[in-house]
N, CA, C and O atoms as CSV, one atom per row, in Angstrom:
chain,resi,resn,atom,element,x,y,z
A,1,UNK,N,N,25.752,49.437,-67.639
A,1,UNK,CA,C,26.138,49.502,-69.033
A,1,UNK,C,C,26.252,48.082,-69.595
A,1,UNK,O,O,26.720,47.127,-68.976
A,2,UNK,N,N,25.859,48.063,-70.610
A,2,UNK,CA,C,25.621,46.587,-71.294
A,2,UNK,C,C,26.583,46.500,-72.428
A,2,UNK,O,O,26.716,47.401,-73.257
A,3,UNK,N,N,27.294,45.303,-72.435
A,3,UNK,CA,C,28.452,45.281,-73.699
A,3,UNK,C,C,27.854,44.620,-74.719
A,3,UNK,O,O,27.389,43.487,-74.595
A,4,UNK,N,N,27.830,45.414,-75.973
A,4,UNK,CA,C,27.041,45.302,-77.293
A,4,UNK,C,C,27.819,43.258,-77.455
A,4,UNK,O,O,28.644,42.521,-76.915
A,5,UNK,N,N,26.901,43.262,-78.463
A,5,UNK,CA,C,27.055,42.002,-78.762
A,5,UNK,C,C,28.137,41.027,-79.706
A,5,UNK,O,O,28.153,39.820,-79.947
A,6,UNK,N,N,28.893,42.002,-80.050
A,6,UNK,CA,C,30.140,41.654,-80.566
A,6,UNK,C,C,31.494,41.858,-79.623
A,6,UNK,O,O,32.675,41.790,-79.962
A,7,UNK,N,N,31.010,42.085,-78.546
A,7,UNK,CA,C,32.478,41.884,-77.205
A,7,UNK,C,C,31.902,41.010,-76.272
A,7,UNK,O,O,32.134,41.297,-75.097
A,8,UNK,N,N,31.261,40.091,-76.469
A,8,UNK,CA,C,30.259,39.277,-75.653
A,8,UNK,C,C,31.585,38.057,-75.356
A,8,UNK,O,O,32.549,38.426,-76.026
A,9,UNK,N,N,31.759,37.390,-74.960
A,9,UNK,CA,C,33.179,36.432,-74.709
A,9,UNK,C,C,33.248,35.194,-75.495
A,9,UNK,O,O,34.262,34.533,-75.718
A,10,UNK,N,N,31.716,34.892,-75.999
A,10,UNK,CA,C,31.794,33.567,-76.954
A,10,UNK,C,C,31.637,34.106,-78.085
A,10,UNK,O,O,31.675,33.130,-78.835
A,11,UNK,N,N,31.465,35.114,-78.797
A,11,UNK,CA,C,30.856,36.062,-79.993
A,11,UNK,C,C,32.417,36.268,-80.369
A,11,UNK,O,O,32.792,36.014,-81.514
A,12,UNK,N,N,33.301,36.724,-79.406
A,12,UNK,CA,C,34.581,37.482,-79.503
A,12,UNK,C,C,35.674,36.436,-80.108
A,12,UNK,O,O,36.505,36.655,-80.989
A,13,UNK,N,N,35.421,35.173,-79.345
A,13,UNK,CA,C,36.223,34.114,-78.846
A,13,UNK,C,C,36.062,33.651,-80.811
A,13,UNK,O,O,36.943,33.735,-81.667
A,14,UNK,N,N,34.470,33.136,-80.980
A,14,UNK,CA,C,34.229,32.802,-82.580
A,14,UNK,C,C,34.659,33.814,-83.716
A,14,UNK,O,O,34.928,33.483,-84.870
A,15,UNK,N,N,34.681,35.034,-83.232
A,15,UNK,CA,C,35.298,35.853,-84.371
A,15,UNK,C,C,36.799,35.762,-84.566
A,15,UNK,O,O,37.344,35.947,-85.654
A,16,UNK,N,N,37.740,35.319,-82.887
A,16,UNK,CA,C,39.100,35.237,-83.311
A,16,UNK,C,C,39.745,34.073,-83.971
A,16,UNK,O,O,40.818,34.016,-84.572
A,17,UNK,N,N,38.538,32.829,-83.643
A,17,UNK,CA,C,38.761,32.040,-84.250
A,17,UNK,C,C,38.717,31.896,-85.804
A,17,UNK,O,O,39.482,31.093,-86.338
A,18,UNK,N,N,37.836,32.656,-86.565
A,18,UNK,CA,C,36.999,32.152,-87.588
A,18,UNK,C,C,37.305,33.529,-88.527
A,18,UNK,O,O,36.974,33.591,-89.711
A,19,UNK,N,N,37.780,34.285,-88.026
A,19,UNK,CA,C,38.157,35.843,-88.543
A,19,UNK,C,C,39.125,37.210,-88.485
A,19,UNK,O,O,39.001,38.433,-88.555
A,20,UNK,N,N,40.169,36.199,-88.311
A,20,UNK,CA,C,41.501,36.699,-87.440
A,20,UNK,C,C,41.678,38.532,-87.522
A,20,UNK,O,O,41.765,39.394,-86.648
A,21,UNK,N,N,41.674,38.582,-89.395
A,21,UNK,CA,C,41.520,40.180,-89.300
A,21,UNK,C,C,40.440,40.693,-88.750
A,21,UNK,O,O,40.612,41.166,-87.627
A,22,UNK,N,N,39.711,40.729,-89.054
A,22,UNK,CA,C,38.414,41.563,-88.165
A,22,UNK,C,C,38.093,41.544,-86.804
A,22,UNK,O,O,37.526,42.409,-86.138
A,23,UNK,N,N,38.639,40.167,-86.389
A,23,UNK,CA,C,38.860,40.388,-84.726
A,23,UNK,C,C,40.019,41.263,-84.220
A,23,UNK,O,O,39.821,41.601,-83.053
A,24,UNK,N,N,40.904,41.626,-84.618
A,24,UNK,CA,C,42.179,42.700,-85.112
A,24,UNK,C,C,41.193,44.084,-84.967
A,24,UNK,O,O,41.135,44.849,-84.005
A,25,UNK,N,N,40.820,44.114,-85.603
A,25,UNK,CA,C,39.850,45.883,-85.920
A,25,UNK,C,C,38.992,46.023,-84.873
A,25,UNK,O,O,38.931,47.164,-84.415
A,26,UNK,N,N,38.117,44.957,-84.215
A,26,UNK,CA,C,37.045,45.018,-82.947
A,26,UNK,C,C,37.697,45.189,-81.789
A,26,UNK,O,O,37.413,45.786,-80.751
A,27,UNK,N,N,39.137,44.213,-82.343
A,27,UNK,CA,C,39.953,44.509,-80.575
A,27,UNK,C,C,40.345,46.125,-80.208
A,27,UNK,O,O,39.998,47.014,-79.430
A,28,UNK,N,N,41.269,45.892,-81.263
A,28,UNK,CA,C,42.232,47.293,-81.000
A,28,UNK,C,C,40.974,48.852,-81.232
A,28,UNK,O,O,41.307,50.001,-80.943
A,29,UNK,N,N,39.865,48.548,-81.680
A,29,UNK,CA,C,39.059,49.627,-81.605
A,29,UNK,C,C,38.341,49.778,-80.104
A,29,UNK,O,O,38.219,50.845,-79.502
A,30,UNK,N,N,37.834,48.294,-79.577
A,30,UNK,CA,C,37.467,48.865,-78.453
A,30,UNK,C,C,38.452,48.546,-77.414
A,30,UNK,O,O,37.924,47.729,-76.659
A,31,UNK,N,N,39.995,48.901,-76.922
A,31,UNK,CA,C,40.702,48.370,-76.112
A,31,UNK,C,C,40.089,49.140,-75.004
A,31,UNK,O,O,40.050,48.243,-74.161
A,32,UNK,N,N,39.634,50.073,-74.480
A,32,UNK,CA,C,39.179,50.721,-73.771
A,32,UNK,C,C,38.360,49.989,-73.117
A,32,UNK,O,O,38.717,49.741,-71.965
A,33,UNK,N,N,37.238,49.491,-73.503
A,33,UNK,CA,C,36.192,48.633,-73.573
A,33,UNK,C,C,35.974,47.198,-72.950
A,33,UNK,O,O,34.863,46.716,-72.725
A,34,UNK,N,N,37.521,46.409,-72.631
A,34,UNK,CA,C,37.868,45.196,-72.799
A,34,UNK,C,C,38.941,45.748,-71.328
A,34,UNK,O,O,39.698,46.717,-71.263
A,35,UNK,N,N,38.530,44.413,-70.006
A,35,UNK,CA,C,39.623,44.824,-69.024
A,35,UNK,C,C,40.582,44.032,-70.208
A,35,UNK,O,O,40.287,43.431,-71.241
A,36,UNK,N,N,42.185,44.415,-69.366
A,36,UNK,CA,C,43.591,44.565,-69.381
A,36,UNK,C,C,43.698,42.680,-70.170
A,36,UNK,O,O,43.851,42.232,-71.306
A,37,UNK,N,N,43.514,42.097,-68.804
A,37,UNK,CA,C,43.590,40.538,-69.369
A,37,UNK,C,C,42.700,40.113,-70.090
A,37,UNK,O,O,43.288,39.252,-70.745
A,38,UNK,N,N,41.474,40.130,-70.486
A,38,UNK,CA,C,40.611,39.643,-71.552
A,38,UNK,C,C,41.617,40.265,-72.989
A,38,UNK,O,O,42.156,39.475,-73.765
A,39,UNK,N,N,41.705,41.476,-73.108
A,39,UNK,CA,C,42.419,42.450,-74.347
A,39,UNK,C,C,43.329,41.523,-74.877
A,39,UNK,O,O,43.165,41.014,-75.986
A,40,UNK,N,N,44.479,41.226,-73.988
A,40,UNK,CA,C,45.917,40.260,-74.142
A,40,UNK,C,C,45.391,39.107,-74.082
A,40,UNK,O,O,46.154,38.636,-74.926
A,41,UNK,N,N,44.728,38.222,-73.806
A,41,UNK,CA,C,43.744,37.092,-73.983
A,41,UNK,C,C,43.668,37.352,-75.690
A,41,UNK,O,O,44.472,36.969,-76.540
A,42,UNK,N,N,42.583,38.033,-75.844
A,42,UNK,CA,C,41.863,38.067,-77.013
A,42,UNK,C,C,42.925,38.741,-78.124
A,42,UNK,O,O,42.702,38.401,-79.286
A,43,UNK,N,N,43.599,39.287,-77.996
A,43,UNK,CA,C,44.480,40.028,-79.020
A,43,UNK,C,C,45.784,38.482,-79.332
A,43,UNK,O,O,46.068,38.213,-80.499
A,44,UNK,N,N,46.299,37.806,-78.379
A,44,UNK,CA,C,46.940,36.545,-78.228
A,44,UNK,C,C,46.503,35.889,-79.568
A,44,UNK,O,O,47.202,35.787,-80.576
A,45,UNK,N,N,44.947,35.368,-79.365
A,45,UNK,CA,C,44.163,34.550,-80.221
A,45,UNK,C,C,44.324,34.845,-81.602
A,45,UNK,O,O,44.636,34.063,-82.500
A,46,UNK,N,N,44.045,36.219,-81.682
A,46,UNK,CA,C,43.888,36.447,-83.013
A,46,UNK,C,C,45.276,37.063,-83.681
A,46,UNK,O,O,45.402,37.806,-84.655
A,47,UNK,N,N,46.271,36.483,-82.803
A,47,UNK,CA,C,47.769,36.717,-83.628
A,47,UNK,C,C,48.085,35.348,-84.082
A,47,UNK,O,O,48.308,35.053,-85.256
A,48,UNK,N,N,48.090,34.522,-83.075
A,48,UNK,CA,C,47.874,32.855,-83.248
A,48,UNK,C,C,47.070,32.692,-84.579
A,48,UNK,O,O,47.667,32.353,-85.600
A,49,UNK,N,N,45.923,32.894,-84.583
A,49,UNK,CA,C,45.086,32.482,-85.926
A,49,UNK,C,C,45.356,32.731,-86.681
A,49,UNK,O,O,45.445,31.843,-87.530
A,50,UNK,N,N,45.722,34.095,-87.066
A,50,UNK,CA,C,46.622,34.766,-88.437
A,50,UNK,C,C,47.673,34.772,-88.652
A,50,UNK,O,O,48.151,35.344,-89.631
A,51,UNK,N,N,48.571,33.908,-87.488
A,51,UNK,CA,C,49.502,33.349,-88.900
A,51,UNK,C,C,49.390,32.003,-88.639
A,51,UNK,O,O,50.484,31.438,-88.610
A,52,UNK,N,N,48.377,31.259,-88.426
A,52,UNK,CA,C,48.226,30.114,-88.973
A,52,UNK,C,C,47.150,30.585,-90.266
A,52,UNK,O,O,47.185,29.751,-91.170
A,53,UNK,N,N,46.273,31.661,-90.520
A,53,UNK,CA,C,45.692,31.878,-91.171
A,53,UNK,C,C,46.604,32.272,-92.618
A,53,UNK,O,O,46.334,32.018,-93.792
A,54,UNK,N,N,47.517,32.831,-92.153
A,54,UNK,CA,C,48.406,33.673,-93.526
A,54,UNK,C,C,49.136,32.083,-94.227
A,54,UNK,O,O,49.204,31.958,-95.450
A,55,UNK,N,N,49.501,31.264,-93.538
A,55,UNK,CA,C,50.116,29.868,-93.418
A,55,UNK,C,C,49.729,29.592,-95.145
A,55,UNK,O,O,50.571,29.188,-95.947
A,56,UNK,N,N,48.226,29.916,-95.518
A,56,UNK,CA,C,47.417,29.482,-96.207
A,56,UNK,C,C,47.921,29.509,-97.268
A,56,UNK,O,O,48.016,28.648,-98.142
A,57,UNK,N,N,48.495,31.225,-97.164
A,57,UNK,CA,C,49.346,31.798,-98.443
A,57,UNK,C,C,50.661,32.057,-98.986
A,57,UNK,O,O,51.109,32.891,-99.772
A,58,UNK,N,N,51.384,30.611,-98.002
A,58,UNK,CA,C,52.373,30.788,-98.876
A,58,UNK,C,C,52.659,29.321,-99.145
A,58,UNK,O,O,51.963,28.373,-98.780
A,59,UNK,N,N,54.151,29.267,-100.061
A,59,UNK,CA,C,54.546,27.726,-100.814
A,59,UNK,C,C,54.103,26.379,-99.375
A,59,UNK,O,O,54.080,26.536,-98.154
A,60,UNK,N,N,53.796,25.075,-100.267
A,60,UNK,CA,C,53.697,24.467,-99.283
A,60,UNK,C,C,55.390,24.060,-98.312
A,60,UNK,O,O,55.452,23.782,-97.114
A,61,UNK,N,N,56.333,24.133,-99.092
A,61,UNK,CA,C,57.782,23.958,-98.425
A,61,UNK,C,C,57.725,24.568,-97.226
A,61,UNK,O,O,57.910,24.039,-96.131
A,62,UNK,N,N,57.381,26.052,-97.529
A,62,UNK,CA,C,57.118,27.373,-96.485
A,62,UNK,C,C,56.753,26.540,-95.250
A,62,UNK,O,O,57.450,26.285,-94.268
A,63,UNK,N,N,55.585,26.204,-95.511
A,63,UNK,CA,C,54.138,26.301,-94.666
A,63,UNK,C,C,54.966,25.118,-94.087
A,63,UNK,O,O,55.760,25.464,-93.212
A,64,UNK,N,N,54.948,24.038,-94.337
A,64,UNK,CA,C,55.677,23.180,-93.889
A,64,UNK,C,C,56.556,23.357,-92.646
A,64,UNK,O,O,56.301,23.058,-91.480
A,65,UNK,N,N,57.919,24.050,-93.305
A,65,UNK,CA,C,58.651,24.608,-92.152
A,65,UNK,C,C,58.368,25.321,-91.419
A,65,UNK,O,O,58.557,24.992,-90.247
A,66,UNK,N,N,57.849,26.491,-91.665
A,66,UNK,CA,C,57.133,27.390,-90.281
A,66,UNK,C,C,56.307,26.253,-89.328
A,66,UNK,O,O,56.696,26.373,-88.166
A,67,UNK,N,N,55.220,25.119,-89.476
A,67,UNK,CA,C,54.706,24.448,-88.804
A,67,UNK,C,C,55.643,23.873,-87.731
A,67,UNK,O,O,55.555,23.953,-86.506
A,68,UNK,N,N,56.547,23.283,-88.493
A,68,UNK,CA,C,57.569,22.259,-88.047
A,68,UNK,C,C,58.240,23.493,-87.021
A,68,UNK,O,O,58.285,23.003,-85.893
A,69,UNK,N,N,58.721,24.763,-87.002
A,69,UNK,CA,C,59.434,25.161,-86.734
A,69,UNK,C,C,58.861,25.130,-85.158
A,69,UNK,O,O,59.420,24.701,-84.148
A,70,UNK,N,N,57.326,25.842,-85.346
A,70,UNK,CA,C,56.862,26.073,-84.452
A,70,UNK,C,C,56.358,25.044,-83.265
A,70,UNK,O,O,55.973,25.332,-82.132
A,71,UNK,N,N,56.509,23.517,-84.006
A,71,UNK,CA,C,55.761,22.458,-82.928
A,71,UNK,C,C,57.231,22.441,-82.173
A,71,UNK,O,O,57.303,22.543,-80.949
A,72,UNK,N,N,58.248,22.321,-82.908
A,72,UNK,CA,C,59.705,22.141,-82.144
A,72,UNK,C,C,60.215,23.109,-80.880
A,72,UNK,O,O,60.802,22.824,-79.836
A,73,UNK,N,N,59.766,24.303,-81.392
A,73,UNK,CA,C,59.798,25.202,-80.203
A,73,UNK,C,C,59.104,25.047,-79.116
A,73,UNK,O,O,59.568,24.953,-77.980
A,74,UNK,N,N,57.826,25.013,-79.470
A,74,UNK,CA,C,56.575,24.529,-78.542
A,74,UNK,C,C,57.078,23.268,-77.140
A,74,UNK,O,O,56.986,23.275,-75.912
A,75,UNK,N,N,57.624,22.286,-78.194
A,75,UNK,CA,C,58.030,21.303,-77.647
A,75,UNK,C,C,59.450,21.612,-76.854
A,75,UNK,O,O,59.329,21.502,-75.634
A,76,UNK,N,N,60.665,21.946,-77.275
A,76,UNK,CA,C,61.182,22.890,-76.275
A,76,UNK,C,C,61.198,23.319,-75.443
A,76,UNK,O,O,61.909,22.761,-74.608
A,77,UNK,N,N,60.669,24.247,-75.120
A,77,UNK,CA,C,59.984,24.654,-74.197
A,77,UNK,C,C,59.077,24.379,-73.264
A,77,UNK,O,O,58.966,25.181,-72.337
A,78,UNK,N,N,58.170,23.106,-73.301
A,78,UNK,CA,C,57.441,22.263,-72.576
A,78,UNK,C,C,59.014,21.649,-71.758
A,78,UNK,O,O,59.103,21.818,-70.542
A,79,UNK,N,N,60.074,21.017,-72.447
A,79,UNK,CA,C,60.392,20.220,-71.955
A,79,UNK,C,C,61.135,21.082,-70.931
A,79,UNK,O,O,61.234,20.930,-69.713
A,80,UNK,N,N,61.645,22.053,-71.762
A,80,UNK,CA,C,62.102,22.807,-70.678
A,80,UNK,C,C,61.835,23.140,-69.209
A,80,UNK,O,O,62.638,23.024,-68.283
A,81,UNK,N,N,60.337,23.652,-69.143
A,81,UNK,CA,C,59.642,23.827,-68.037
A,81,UNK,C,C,59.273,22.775,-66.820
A,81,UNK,O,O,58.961,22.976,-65.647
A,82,UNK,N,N,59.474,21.316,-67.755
A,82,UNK,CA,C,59.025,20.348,-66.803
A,82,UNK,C,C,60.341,19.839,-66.245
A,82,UNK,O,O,60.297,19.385,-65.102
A,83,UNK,N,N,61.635,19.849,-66.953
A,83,UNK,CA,C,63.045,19.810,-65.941
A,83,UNK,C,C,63.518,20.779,-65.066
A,83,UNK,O,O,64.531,20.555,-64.403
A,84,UNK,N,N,62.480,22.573,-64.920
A,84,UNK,CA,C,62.989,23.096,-63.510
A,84,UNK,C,C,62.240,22.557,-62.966
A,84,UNK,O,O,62.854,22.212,-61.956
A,85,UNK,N,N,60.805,22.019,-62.841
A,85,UNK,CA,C,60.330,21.497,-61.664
A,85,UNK,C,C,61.054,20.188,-60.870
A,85,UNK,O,O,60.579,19.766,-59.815
């Protein structure tokens, strides 16, 4: 069985990048289709993108703080991980 050309892994990968909703509709339509970890892989991506994508649409104050909010956590949490080792 051959996987059509829109679940192809670089086809998939450019749509979550470049098309957050519609990679949304390809995922969750073919979850069947997609092993377990590619799915959560690829479904990951295109939650990431859309709301950096939604980012677009709101005040820049907003956008601002959500960014900020999120590098701080990010960062957090790095540091976190590297003081149990």
């Amino acid at each position: 069985m051959t996987t059509p050309w829109y679940l192809k892994k670089k086809v998939l990968f450019g749509i979550c990048f470049l098309v957050p909703p519609i990679a949304y509709i390809i995922i969750i339509g073919n979850k069947k289709k997609l092993a377990r970890k590619r799915y959560l892989e690829y479904l990951t991506l295109a939650t990431m993108m859309v709301s950096i994508w939604l980012l677009k649409f709101t005040p820049a104050p907003i956008r601002i703080t959500v960014l900020l909010t999120i590098i701080f956590i990010l960062l957090y949490r790095r540091i976190k991980k590297t003081k149990k080792k």
